[in-house]
C-alpha positions in Angstrom: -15.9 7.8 -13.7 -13.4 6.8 -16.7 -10.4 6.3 -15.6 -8.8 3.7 -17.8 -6.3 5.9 -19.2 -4.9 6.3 -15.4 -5.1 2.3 -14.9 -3.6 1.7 -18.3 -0.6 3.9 -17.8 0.0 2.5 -14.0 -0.1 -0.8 -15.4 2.2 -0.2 -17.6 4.8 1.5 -15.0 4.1 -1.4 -12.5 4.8 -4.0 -14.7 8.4 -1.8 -15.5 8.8 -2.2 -12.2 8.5 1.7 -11.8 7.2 4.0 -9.3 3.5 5.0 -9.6 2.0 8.1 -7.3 -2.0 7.0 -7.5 -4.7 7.4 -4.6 -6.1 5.2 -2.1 -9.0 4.3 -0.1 -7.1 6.3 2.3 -4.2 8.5 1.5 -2.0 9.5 -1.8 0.6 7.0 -1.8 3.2 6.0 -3.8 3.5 2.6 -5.5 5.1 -0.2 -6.6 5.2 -4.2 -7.5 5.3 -5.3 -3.9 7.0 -8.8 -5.5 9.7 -7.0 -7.0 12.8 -6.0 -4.8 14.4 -3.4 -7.6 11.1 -1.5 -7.7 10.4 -1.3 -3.6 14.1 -0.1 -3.4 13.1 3.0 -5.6 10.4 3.8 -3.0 12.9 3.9 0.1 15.3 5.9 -2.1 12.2 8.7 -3.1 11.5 9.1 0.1 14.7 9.1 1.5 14.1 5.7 4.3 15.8 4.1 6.3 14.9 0.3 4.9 14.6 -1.3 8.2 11.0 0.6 8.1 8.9 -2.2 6.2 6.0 -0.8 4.0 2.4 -2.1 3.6 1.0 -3.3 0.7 -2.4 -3.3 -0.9 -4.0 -6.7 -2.0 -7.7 -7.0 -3.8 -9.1 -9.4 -1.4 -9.3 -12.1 1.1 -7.9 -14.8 -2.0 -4.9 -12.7 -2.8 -4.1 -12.2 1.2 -3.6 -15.7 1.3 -0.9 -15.5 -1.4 1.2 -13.2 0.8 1.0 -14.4 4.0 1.9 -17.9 6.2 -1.0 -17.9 7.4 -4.0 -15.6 8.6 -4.6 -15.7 12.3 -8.4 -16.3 13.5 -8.5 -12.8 15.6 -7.2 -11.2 12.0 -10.2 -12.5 9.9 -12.4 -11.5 12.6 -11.1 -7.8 12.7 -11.2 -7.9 8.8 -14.8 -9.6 8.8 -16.6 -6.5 11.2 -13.9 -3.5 9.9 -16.4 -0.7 8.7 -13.3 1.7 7.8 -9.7 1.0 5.9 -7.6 -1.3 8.6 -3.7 -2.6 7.7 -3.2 -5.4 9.9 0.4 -6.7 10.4 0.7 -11.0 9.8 3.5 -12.8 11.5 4.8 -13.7 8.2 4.7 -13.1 4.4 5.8 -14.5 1.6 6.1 -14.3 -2.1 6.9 -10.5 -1.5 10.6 -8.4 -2.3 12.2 -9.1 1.1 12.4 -5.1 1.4 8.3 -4.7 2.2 8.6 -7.2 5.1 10.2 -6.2 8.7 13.1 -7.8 10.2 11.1 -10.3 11.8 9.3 -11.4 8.8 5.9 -9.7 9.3 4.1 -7.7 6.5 2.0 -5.4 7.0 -1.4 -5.3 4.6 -4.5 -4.0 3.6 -8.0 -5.5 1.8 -8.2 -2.0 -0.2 -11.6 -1.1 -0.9 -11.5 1.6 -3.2 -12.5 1.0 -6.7 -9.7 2.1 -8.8 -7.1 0.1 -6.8 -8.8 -2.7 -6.7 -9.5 -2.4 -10.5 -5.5 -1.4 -10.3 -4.3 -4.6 -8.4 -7.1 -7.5 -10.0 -5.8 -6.3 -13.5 -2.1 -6.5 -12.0 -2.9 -9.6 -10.1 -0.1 -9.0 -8.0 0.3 -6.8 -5.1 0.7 -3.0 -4.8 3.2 -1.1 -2.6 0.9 1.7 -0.6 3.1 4.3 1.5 2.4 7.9 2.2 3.7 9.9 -0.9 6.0 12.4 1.4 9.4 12.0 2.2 10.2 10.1 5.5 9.6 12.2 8.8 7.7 14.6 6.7 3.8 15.1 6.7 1.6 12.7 5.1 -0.4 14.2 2.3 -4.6 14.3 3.0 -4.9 15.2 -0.4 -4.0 15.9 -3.7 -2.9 19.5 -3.9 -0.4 18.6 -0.5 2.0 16.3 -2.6 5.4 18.0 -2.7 6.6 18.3 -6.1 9.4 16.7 -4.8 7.9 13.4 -4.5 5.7 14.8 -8.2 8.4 15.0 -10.4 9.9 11.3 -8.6 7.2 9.0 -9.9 7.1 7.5 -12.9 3.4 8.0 -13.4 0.6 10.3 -11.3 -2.7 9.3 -11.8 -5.2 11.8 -12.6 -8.5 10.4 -11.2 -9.2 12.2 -8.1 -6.6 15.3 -8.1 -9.5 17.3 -7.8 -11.0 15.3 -4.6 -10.4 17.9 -1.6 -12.1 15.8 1.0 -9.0 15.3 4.0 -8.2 11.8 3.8 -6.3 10.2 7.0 -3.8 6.9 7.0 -5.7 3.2 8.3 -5.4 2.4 11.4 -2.7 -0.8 11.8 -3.1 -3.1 14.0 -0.6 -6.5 15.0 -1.9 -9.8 15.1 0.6 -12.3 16.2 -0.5 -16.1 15.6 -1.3 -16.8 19.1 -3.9 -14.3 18.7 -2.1 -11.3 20.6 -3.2 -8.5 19.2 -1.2 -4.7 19.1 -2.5 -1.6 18.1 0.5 0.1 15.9 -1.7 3.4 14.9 -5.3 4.4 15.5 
């Protein structure tokens, strides 16, 4: 599949600092620089949230993750290591992100994407990406393409064509809380 027109033009946006509405190894989603606070406060304002609701971010591997986050505790890389399906898993602490993609407490939540256009997206980026559901808050997350509201359609700054036509129901990761101590919380199946 060619899609370098799609990653071209979201590079482009990104590094803007616009908004970009693309698909991931799980669900549409809107995105964003996740290091740049302008851009991340054009996502809450799209879809209309409250900003005390942090948002997770896509990295392109185990290398980045260590960019983002104070540390990664030992039951974290063990989840990541036997995973078999997309898992965000909330760290204690980030850093080197806009202060509007971590919670009140600190922690960020992130995902090792493993789709092939993102992480084309994010290595050519090298930074980063914003992933939230592409629906306005309290509203139903899009499984695919053809249930994006033109709402949020006309409010991105770029839509990636590669994989409108995909109809297969896609469903959000599961998220999961690992504290340092090694306390784990499961957010949503």
């Amino acid at each position: 599949m060619d899609y370098r027109e799609d990653l071209n033009g979201a590079l482009k946006v990104l590094r803007d600092g616009g908004v970009i509405l693309y698909p991931t190894d799980t669900i549409w989603g809107l995105g964003c620089d996740a290091t740049n606070q302008q851009a991340v406060e054009k996502i809450f304002a799209i879809k209309k949230r409250e900003e005390s609701k942090s948002l997770i971010i896509l990295v392109n591997g185990f290398q980045m993750l260590e960019r983002y986050v104070e540390s990664i505790p030992e039951a974290a890389a063990g989840i990541l290591e036997v995973a078999d399906k997309p898992i965000t898993i909330i760290y204690p602490k980030g850093k080197n992100l806009a202060p509007a993609v971590l919670s009140s407490d600190g922690s960020v939540g992130i995902r090792i994407c493993s789709d092939d256009f993102c992480n084309e997206l994010i290595t050519r980026f090298r930074k980063p990406i914003v992933s939230t559901s592409a629906n306005i808050s309290d509203k139903s997350s899009p499984r695919s393409f053809p249930e994006i509201s033109e709402e949020i359609l006309i409010s991105a700054d770029f839509v990636v064509k590669h994989r409108q036509w995909d109809t297969e129901i896609k469903t959000p990761s599961s998220v999961i809380k690992v504290e340092d101590d090694g306390v784990i919380k499961i957010i949503r199946k």
